[in-house]
C-alpha positions as CSV (number, residue, x, y, z in Angstrom):
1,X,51.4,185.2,125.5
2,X,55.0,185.8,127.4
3,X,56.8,184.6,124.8
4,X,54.2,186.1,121.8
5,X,55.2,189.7,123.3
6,X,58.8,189.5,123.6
7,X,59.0,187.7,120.2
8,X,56.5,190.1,118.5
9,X,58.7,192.5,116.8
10,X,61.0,189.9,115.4
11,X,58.3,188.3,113.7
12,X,56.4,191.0,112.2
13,X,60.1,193.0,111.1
14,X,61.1,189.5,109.7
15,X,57.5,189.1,107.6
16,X,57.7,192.6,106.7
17,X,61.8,192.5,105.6
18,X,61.3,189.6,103.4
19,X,58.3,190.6,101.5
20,X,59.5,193.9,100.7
21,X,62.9,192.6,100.0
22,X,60.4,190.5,97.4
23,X,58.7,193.1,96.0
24,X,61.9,194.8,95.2
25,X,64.2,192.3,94.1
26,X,62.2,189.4,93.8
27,X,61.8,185.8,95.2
28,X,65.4,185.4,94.7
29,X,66.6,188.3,97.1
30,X,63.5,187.3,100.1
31,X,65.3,184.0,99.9
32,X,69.1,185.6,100.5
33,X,67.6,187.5,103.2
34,X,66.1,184.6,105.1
35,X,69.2,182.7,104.6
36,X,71.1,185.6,106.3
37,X,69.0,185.8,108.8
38,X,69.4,182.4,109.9
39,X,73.4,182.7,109.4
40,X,73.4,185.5,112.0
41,X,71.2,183.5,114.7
42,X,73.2,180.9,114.0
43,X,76.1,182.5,114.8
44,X,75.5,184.5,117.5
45,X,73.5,182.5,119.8
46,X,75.9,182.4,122.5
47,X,75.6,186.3,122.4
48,X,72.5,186.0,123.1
49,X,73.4,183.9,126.6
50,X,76.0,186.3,127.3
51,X,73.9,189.6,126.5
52,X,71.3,187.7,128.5
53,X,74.1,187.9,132.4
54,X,74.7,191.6,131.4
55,X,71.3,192.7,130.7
56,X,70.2,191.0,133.9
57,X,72.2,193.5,135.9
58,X,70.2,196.4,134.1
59,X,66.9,197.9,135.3
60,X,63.7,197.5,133.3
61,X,64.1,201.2,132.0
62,X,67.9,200.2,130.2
63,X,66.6,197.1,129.4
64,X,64.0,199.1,126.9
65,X,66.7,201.2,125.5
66,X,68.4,197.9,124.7
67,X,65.4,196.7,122.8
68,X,64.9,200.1,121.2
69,X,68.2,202.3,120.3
70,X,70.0,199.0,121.1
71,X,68.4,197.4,118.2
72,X,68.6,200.9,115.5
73,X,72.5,200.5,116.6
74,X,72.6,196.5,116.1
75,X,70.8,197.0,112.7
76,X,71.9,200.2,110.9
77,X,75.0,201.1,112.3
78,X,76.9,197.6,113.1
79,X,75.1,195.7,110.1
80,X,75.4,198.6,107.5
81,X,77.3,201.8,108.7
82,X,80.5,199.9,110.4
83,X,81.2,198.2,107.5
84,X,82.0,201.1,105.3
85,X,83.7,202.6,108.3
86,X,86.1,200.2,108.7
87,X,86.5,200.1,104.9
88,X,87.0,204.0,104.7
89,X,89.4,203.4,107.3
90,X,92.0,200.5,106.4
91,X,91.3,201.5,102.5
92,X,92.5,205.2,103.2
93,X,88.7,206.2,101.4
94,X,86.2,209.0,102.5
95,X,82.9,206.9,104.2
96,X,80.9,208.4,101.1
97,X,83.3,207.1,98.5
98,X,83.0,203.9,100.0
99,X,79.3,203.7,100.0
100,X,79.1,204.7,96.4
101,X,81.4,201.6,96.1
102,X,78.9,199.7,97.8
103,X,75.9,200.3,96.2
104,X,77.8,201.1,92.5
105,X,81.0,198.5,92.4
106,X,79.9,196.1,95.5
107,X,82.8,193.3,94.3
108,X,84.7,196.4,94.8
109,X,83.6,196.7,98.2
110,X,83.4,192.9,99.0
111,X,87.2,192.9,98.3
112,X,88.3,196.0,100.2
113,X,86.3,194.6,103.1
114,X,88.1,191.1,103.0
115,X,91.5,193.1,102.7
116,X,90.1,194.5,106.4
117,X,89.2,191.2,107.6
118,X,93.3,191.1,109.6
119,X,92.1,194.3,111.4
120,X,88.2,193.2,112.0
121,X,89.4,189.8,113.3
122,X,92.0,190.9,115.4
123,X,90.1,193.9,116.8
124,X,86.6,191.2,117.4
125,X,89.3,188.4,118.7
126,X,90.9,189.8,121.0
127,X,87.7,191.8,122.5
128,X,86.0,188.3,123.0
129,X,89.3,186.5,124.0
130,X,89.3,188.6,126.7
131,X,85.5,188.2,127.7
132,X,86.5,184.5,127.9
133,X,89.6,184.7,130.0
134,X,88.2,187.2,132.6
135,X,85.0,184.3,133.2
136,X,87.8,181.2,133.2
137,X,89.6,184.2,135.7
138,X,87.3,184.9,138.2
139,X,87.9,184.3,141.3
140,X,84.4,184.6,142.7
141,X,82.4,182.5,140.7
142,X,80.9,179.8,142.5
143,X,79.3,177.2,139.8
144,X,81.8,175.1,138.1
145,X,81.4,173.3,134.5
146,X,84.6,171.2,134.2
147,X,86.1,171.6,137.3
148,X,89.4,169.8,136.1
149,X,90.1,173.1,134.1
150,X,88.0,176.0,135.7
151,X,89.2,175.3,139.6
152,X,93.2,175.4,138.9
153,X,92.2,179.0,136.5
154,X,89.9,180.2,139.1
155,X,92.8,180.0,141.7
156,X,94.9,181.6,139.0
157,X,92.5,184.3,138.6
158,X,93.6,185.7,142.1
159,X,96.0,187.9,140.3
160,X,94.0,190.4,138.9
161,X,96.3,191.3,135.6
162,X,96.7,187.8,134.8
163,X,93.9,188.1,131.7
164,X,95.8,191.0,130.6
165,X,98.9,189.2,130.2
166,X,97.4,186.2,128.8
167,X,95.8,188.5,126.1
168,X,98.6,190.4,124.9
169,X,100.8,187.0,125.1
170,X,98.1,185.7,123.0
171,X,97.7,189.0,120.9
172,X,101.7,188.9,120.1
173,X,102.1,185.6,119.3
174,X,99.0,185.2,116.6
175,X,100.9,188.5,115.3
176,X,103.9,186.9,114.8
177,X,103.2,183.6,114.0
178,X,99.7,183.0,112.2
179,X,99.7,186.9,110.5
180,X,102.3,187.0,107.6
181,X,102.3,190.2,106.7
182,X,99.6,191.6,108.4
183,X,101.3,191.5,111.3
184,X,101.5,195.1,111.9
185,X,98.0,195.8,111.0
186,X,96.8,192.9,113.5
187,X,99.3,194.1,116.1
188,X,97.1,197.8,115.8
189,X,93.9,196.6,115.7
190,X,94.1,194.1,118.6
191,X,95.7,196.5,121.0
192,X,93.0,198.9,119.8
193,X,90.8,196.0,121.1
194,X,92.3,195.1,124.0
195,X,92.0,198.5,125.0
196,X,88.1,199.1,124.0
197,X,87.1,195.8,125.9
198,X,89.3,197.2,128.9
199,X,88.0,200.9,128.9
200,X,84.5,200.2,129.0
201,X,84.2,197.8,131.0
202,X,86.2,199.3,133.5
203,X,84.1,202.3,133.1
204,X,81.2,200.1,133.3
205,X,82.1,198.7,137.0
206,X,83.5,201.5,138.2
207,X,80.1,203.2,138.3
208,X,78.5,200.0,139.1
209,X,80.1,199.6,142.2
210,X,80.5,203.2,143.3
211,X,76.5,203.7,142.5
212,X,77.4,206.6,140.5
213,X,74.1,208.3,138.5
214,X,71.4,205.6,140.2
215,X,69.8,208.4,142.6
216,X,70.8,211.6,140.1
217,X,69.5,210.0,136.7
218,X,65.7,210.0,136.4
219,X,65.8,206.9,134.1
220,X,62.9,204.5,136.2
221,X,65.3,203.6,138.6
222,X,64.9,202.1,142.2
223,X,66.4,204.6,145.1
224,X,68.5,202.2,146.1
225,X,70.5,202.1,143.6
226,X,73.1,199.7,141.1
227,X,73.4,196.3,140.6
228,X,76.0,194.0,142.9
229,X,78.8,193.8,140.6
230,X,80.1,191.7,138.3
231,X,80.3,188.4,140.0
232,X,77.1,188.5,141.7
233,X,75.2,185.1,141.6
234,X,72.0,186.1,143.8
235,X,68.6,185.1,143.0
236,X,66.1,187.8,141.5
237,X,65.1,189.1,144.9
238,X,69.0,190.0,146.5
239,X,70.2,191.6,142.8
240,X,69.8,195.5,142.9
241,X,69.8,196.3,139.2
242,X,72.1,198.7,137.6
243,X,70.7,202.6,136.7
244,X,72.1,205.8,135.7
245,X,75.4,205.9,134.2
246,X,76.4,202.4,135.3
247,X,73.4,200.7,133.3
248,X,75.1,203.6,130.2
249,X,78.3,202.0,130.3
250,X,77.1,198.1,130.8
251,X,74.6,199.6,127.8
252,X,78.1,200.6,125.8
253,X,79.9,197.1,126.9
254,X,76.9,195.3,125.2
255,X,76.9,197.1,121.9
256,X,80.7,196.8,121.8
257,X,80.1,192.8,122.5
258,X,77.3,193.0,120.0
259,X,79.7,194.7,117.1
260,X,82.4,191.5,117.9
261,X,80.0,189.0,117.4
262,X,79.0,190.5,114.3
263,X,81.9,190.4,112.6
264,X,82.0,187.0,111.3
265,X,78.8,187.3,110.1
266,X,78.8,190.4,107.7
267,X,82.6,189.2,106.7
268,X,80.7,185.9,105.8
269,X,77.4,187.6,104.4
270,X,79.5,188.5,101.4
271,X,79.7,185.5,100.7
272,X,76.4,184.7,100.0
273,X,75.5,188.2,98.4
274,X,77.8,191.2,97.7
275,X,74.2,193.9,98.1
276,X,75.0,196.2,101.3
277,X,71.4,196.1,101.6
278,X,70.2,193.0,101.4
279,X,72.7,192.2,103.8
280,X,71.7,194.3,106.6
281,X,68.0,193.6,106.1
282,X,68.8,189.8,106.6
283,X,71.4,190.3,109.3
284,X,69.3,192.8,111.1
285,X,66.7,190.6,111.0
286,X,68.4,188.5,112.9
287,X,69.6,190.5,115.5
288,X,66.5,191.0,116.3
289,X,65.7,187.5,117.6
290,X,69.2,187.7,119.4
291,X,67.8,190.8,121.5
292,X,64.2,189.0,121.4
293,X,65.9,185.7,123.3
294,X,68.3,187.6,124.8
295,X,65.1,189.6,126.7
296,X,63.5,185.9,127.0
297,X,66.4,184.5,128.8
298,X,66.4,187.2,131.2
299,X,62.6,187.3,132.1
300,X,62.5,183.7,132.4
301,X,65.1,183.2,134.2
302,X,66.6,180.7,132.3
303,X,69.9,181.0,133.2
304,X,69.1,180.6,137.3
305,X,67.8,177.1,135.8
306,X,70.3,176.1,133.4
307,X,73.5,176.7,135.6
308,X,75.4,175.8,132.8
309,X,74.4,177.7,130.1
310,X,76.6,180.7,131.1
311,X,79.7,178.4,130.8
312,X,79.0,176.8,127.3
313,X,78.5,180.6,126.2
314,X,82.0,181.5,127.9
315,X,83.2,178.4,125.7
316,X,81.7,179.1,123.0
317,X,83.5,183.0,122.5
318,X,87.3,181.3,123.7
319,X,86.2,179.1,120.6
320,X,85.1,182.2,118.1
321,X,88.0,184.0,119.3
322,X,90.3,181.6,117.8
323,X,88.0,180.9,114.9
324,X,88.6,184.7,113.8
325,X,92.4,184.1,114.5
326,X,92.9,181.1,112.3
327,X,90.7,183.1,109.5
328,X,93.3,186.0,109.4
329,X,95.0,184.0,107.2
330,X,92.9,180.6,106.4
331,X,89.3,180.8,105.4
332,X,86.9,179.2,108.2
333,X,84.0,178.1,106.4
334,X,80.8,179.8,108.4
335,X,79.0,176.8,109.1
336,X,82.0,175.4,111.2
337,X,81.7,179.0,113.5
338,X,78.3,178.5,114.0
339,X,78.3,174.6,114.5
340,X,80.9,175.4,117.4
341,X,79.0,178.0,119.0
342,X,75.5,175.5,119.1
343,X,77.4,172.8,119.8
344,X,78.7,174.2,123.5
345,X,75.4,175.8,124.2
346,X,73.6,172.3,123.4
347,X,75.9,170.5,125.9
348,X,75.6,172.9,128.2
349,X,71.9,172.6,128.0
350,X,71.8,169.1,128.4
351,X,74.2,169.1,131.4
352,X,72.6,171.8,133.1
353,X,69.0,169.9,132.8
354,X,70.8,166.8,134.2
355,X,72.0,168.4,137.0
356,X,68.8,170.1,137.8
357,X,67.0,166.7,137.6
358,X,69.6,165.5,140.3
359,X,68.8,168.6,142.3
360,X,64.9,167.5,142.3
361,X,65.7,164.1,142.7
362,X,67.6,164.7,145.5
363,X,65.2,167.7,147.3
364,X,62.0,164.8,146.5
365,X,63.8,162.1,148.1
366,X,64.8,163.9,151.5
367,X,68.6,162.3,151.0
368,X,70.4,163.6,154.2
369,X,73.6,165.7,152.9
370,X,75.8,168.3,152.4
371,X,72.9,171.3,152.9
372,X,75.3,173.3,150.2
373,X,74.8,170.8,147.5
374,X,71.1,171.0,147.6
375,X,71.4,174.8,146.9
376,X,72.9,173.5,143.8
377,X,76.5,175.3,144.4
378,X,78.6,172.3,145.1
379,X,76.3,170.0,143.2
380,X,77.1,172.2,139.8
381,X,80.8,172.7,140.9
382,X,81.3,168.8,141.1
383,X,79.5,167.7,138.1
């Protein structure tokens, strides 16, 4: 019944979408938006993962908004509106002129779109890069996946500008060496990027830890307050969820993720079908299910379980972010993207189940030993 109610929506939009994309375009169009709709959960199932540690932090009244305006925003303005904002944009068009385009000339559109992809790549790349580095950076996580890599980074991490430098190292030289001529254009939007991912979620913890807005904002909250901050790793009874205008800005740092993660998908929609339309219906389709597992994950507590899961997510978006490098100026086929992003998650999975089964094993056999291990802390960070 758990899983019915969370997943309720998805499946009557998705039943819904696809027969009134039949009656209005046929058999033929409810097919291209299933197929989308399969393309963007394919895609963007380590978002879900990811949106699943942020929206943790959030109180039950954010995580609402999430599923609500957090869904309007997910399906009409990244799937449709940002699209022929970006377009009006790097074309030098007025938005209207480009949605006549769309729905009147949509090769037209498809082509000024792809000439945006150096912008929309570096922009999403560098936003996700750096959501990668800060996890392979912090200092204070605990749980280890491959320690060979992680531990030596960790250490690293100490310095607190280190991801910044890495990024803008990483931003320059994909500028200069694997742009052409876009070079100034990718320069722009990853800086532009670099400095979205940076400003909200900044903002985002600043609040958090300060507590601003948790007692002044009439939003459901609890009276004590935010959630622990951005490395906390407690259980479900010693995390104080985010309100007020910390939960606003972890709200705006999930939308932001959300529009980088869709990036390669409506880029590679157009592929399939050059209607506007059809495109969001099938894509917002499945953005749904994202936000649908995404809420699953957290009321589950899945990711308490699956120590691991977090990690192959973390992998998974160092992996995208190069994907949408390489595709500034070589085409990535889509079924590569998302065979990379399932593939980490998978391991991940099957990792974290075997060291949870050791865990049990270990608890049921009353083996004397190091009392941190059976916590699962240094058991996860030796695996």
């Amino acid at each position: 019944m758990q899983v019915l109610r969370i997943f309720g929506w998805s499946l009557a939009v998705t039943v819904v979408g696809i027969a009134v994309a039949g009656v209005i375009g046929g058999p033929q169009t409810a097919a291209l938006v299933a197929i989308l709709a399969v393309l963007e959960i394919s895609l963007s199932f380590d978002n879900a993962v990811i949106n699943a540690t942020i929206l943790g932090r959030m109180n039950e009244f954010w995580q609402k908004i999430f599923l609500t305006v957090g869904v309007l925003i997910a399906v009409f303005g990244m799937r449709l509106l940002f699209p022929i904002v970006i377009v009006a944009v790097t074309a030098h068009l007025g938005p209207l002129e480009v949605f006549d385009l769309a729905l009147n000339n949509p090769d037209e559109y498809a082509a000024r779109l792809a000439d945006a992809h150096p912008s929309i790549a570096a922009f999403g790349g560098i936003f996700l890069f750096m959501i990668f580095l800060d996890f392979m950076f912090d200092p204070e996580r605990d749980i280890q996946w491959l320690r060979w890599l992680e531990e030596p980074l960790r250490k690293a991490g100490r310095l607190d500008v280190l991801s910044v430098v890495v990024g803008l190292v990483a931003l320059l030289v994909v500028a200069e060496a694997f742009s052409d001529d876009h070079t100034q254009q990718v320069l722009s939007a990853g800086v532009a990027g670099l400095a979205t991912y940076l400003g909200v979620r900044g903002l985002g913890e600043f609040f958090e830890a300060r507590g601003v807005g948790a007692d002044t904002e009439e939003d459901g909250a609890e009276s004590d307050g935010v959630g622990a901050g951005a490395g906390s790793t407690g259980g479900a009874n010693a995390v104080v969820l985010a309100a007020g205008k910390a939960a606003f800005f972890l709200f705006l740092y999930l939308e932001v993720l959300d529009a980088s993660f869709s990036f390669d998908g409506v880029v590679g929609a157009f592929a399939i079908t050059q209607k506007i339309f059809v495109i969001a219906a099938g894509l917002g389709i499945g953005a749904m299910y994202i936000r649908s597992l995404t809420v699953y994950l957290v009321r589950r507590g899945t990711l308490q379980e699956y120590v691991y899961l977090e990690h192959g997510a973390h992998y998974a978006i160092g992996a995208l972010a190069v994907i949408l490098a390489i595709s500034i100026e070589t085409e990535v086929p889509e079924i590569i993207t998302g065979l990379v992003g399932v593939g980490f998650i998978a391991v991940a999975l099957v990792t974290s189940i075997r060291n949870r089964d050791r865990q049990r094993a270990a608890g049921a056999g009353g083996q004397d030993g190091d009392p941190d291990a059976r916590s699962g802390e240094v058991v996860a960070a030796r695996s």
